[in-house]
N, C-alpha and C positions, 0 to 999 in steps of 0.2 A: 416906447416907454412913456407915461404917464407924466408931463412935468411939475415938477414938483420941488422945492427946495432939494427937499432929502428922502431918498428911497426908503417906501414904508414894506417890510418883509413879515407875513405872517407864520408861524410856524403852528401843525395841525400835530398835537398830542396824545396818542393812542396806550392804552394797556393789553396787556398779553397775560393771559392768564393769570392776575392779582398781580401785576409787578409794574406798577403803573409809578412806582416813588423811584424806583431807579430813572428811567427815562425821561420824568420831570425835572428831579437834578441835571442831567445829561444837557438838555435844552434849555433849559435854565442858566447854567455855565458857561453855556455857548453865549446865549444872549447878551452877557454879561460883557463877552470880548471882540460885539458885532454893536452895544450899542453906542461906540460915538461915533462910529460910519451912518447908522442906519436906526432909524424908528422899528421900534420891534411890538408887536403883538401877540396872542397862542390863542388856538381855537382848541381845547378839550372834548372830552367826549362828555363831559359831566355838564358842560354847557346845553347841552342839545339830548333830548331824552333819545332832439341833437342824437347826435347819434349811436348813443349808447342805449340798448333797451332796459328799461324796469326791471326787468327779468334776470337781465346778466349782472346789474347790479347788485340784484337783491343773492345770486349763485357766492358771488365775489367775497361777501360776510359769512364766514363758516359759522359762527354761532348764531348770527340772525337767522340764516337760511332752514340750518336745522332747529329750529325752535317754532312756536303759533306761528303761521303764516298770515294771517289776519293781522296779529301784531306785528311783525316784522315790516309787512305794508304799512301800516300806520306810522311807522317808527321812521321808515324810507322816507314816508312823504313833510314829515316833521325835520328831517335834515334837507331836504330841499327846500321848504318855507327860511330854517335857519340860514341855510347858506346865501338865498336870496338878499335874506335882512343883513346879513352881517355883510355881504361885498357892497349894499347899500350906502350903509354905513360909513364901513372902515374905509372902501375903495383901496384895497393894500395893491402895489405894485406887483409883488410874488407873495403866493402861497409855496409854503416849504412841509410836504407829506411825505407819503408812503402811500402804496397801492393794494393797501389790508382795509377793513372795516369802510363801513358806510360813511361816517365823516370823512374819509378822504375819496371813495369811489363818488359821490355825489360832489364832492366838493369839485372833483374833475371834470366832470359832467356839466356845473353849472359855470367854473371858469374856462371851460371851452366855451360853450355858448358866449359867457360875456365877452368873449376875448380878453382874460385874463390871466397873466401868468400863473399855473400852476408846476411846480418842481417836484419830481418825485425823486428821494434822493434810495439810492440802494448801495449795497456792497457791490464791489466788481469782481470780475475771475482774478485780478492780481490782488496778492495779499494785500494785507490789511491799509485798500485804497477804496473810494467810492464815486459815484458819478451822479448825475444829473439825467432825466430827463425829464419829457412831454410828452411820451407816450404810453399810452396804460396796457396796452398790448403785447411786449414783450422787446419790441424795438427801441434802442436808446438814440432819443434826434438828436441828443449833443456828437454821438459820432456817426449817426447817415448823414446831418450837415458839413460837420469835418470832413468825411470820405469820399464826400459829393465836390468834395474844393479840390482833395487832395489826393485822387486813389491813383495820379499818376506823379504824384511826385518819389524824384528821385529820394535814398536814403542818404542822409549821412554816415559816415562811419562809425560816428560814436552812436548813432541812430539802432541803426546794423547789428551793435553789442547789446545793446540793450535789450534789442528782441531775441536775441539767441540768449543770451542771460537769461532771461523770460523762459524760453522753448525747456530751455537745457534744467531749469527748476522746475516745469509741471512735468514732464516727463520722464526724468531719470528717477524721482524721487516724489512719492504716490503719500499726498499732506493730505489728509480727512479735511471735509470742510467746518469752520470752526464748530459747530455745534457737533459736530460727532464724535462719538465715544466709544467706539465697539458695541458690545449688548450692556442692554439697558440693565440696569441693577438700582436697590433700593442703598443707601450708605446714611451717615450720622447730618452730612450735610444738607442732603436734601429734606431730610425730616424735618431739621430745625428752618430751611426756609420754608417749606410749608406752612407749619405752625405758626411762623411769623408774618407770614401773608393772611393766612387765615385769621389772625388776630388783627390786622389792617384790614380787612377787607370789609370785615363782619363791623368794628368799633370806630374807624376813623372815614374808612370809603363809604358804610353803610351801604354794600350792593348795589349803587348808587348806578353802575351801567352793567349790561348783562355779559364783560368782559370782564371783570374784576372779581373772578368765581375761582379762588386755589384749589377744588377740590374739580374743576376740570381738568384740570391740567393733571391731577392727580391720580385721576381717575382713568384717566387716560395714559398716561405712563404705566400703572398698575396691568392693563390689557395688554400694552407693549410686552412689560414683562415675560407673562403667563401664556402670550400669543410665540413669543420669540422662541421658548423652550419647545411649545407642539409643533411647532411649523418646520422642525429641523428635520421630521420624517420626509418631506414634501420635494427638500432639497436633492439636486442631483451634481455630480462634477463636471465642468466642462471637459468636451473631447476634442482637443485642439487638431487632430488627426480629420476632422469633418467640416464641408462646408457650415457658414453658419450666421447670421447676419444676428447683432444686438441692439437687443433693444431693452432700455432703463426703465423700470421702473419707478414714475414720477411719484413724487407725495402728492396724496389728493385736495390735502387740507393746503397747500403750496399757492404763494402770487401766479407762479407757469402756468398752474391749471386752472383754476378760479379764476382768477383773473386775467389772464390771458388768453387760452385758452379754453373757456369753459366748456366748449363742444365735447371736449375730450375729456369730462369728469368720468365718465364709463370707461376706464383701459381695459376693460375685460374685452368691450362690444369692440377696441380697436384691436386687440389681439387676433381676436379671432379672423379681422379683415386682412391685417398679414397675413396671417399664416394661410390664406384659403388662395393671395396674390404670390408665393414666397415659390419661387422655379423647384422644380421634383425636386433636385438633389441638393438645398437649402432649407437646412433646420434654423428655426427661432429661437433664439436666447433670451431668458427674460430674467430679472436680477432686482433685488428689493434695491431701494435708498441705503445706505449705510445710515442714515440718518434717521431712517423709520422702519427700521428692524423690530417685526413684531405689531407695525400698526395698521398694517393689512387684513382683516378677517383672515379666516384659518379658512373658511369654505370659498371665498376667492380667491387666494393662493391654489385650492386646488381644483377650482372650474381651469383656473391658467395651467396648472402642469397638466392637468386633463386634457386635452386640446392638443387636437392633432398638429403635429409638426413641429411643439412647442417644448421644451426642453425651462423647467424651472431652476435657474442655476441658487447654489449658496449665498447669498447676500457679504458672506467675508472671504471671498476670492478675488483675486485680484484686479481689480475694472481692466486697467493698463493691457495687462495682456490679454483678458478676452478680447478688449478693442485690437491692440494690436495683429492677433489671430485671427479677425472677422473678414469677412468681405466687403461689408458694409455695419454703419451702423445710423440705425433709425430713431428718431427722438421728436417727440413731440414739445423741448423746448429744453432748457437745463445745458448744466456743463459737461457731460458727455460728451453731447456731440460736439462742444468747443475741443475736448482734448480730444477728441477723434480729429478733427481739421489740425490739431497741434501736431499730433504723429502722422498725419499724411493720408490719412484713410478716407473712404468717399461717405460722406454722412448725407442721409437720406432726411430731409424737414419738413413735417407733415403740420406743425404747428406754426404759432408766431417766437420767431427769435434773433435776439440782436447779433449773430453771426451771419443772417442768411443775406445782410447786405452785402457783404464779402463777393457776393457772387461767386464760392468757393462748392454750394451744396448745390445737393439737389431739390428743389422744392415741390411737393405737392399740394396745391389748392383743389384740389380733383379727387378725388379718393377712388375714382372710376380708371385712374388713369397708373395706380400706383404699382401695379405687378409692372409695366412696361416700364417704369422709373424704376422701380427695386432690379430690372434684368440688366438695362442701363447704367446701372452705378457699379453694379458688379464688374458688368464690363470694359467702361470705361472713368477713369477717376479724373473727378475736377482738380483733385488739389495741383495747385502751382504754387510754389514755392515763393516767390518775388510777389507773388501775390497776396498772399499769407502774411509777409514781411512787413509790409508797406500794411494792410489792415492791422497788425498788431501796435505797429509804429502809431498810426495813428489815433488807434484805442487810449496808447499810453497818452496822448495829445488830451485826454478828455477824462482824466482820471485826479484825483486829489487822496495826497494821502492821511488815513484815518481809518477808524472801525469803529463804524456809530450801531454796530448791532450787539445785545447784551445776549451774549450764552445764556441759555434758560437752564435750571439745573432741571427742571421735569423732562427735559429732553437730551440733558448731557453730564456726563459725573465729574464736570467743572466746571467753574465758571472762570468769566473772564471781566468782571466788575472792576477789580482795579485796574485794569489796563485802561478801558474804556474812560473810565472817569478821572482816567491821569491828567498831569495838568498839560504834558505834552501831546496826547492826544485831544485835549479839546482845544486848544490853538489848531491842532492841524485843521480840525473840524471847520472851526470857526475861518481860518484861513481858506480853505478850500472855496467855502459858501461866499465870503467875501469876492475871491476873484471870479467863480462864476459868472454875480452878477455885476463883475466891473470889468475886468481885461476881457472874458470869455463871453459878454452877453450875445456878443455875435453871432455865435451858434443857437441862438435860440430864435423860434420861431416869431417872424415882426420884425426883426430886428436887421440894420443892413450890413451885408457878408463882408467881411474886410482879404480882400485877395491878397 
């Protein structure tokens, strides 16, 4: 760390489809209860018109990537000159992002290089709790450092209850992740935050960045709709009577696959490579998002049921027991395959994800290599129990609780605003980020490991 009187923390402020006034307040409020510890700054997107490539950056921004490519370059390399000047500048101890939009993929980019702290903070699998990391990839270093200290410590007992407490809540009882809502529908609320975005966006944001667009978002919901109702023919029931290995259906517009994974923005072209490695008498299970029911084309849903070996299941069946039915289940990143490791089944990792430290999966880097992994897993399963145990233990080591993510009503028919901007949830917020970088700096990269 940096010395300094007093730690200077930046916080990097992003909008999502016109809804950029909630999440200013949000960070704003936090600010408020972080700053007599800490000098506080914000890098906006309204400010700003090694070994990450150009390329995977530029994948990473769904609405840069799909828009001019000429400008999307010129707009890349204008957050690089910014980011330059402003760590010049400000020299902040921690930047505090997300791993969406070009202001934060570039800002990661160029505080690796410097060696500069950047923190990307996200939701975690446990309720409404969140984490830290350093890595843009899908792995969180606040817990491969923990895990690396501590994958053989014994539990305590109250240790013990906690993870079974844990176990005994994802598994018995099947909680939608908060943005999801069953099928998508139009109602009285969503109309009115449209219109209301749309009159911000148009009068006070003046379009001002190419993320403050309501009629994306809306526009997009509308297809969800009208796609969710065709796409019901396509569907088949699972035959829990048949071998059969699952695999999720990631969101393409999603951190997992943009950003983490970008190789995998084609699941079509990955379907097809299981199913052609998948043993004679193992069929393919393939299952929408619950969360993007309907935002799939209608003509790639049915190149996928199309495809030999491939069984397109209903999107509102039950995950739980297909997993629990399966042989295996294959994921290219996402909580699936965590609550597959939760129930004990051999999950097959073909992507980058923060469970496969565990050393509970099966991992493929090889894609040449994957029929002899998919016959493997069948055959024999990694999970161990005590092992399990002890990585969940110490997930909870690295978690704070809060819910700094706002329900979008284009993608969900409720929101969750007052919770978020409660005054008890922004203490926890602000609490969390606090100890991070004071009892927990430990764990971050630089810093030395306190045994």
């Amino acid at each position: 760390m940096k010395h300094r009187n007093r730690t200077k923390i930046t916080f990097v402020a992003t909008s999502f489809d016109g809804t950029y006034e909630d999440g200013a307040e949000f960070l704003l409020r936090i600010s408020d209860k972080l700053v007599g510890d800490f000098d506080m700054s914000y890098v906006t997107v309204f400010k700003t018109i090694h070994e990450t490539t150009l390329e995977e950056i530029m994948v990473g921004d769904f609405d840069q990537y799909h828009s001019n490519r000429k400008r999307a370059q010129e707009t890349l390399l204008r957050f690089f000159r910014f980011w330059e000047d402003y760590l010049d500048k400000e020299n902040p101890d921690y930047i505090i992002g997300t791993s969406t939009r070009y202001v934060n993929l570039v800002g990661h980019a160029v505080c690796k290089k410097r060696k500069t702290k950047f923190l990307i903070i996200s939701p975690s699998p446990f309720p409404d709790t969140f984490r830290f990391t350093e890595d843009i990839r899908g792995h969180i270093s606040t817990l491969d450092r923990y895990w690396q200290m501590n994958s053989r410590k014994k539990l305590s007992a109250e240790e013990r209850r906690k993870v079974k407490k844990y176990i005994n809540s994802i598994i018995r009882t099947k909680k939608r992740f908060f943005q999801a809502d069953s099928t998508p529908r139009i109602n009285l609320a969503k109309l009115k935050f449209f219109l209301e975005r749309a009159y911000k966006s148009f009068f006070i944001e003046r379009l001002r960045t190419p993320y403050s667009k309501p009629w994306r978002g809306a526009y997009k919901y509308t297809l969800k709709i009208i796609r969710s109702k065709l796409t019901r023919i396509l569907y088949l029931k699972p035959d829990y009577n048949e071998k059969y290995i699952f695999f999720p259906l990631h969101v393409e517009w999603d951190s997992p696959i943009l950003v983490w994974n970008p190789l995998f923005i084609n699941q079509l072209f990955l379907i097809k490579i299981i199913s052609r490695a998948l043993p004679s008498d193992v069929t393919l299970y393939v299952k929408e998002h619950i969360n993007d029911v309907g935002g799939t084309p209608f003509t790639q849903l049915k190149r996928i049921r199309d495809t030999p070996k491939v069984k397109l299941i209903n999107p509102q069946e039950d995950s739980h027991k297909i997993i629990r039915n399966s042989e295996a289940v294959l994921v290219i990143a996402g909580t699936p395959g965590w609550e597959a490791l939760l129930m004990g089944k051999s999950v097959i990792n073909v992507g980058g994800t923060y469970y496969e430290t565990s050393g509970l999966t099966w991992d493929v880097k090889d894609l040449t290599q994957l029929g002899s992994t998919i016959k493997k897993a069948i055959k024999e399963n990694k999970a161990d129990k005590e092992t399990l145990y002890r990585f969940i233990a110490a997930f909870q080591k690295v978690i704070y609780p809060g819910r700094i993510y706002f329900t979008q009503l284009y993608y969900s028919n409720k929101s969750n605003r007052d919770f978020v901007l409660s005054e008890e949830n922004i203490n926890n917020v602000a609490e969390g980020i606090k100890k991070q970088i004071t009892e927990n700096a430990y764990l971050l990269r630089g810093e030395e490991i306190h045994e």
